[in-house]
N, C-alpha and C positions, 0 to 999 in steps of 0.2 A: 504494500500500500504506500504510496507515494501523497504525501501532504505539502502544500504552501503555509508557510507561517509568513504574511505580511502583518511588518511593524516589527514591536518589537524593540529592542536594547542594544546595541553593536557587542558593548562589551560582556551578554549574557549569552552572544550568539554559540559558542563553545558548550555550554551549559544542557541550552534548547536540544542542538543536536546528540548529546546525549544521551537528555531524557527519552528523545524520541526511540534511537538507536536499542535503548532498553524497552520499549514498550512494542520493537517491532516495526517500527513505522522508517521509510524516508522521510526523511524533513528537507524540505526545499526554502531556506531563509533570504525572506526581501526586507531587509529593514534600513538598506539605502534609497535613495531615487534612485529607478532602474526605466530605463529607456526600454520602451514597449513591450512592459511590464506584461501584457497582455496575452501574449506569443509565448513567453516563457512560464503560463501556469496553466496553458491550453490543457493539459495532456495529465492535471493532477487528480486524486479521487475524489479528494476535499481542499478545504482552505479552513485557513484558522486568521481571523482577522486582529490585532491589537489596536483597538480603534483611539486610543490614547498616545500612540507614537508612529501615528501616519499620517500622512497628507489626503485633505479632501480628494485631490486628485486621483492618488493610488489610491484611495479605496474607489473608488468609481468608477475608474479605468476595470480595476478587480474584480466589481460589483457585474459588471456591465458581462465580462469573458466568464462569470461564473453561471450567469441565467444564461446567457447564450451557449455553454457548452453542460447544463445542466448539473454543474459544481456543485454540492451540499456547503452551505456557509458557516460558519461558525464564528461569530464574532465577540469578543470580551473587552472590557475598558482594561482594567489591569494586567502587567506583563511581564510577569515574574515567571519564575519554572515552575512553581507550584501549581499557574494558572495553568501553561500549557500543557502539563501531566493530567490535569483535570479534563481538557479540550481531548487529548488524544482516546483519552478512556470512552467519552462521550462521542467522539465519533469513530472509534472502533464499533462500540456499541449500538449507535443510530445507524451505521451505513452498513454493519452485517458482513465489515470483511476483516 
């Protein structure tokens, strides 16, 4: 299962991909500006959104490529690891894979 994590903390990014790596998951982390942000999360089973350390734009641009490729969203204000361990469980759980 391959995951987007937009947003996010630069210097928890080590962290995230950890926790993921233990729970099973790819984690695909965007928490710079990322030029056509769109194309690079086409292909994910979900997304996990940190709507507290992202730009109107990336989430909208992400919002946008997630209805259109029928992405499960998942979005949180806080963005710690303990959130995204919480995300990962919840959409291991919701998406059935």
């Amino acid at each position: 299962m391959c995951i987007a994590l937009i947003g996010g903390m630069e210097r928890l990014e080590r962290h995230y991909t950890d926790a993921a790596e233990r729970a099973g998951v790819d984690l695909r982390v965007f928490n710079r500006s990322e030029v056509n942000i769109g194309s690079k999360i086409r292909n994910v089973d979900a997304m996990v959104i940190f709507t507290n350390k992202v730009s109107h734009q990336v989430k909208a641009e992400a919002m946008k490529e997630a209805k259109a490729n029928d992405i499960p969203v998942f979005m949180h204000h806080a963005c710690g690891v303990c959130t995204l361990r919480e995300c990962l469980n919840c959409v291991v759980r919701c998406t059935g894979m």
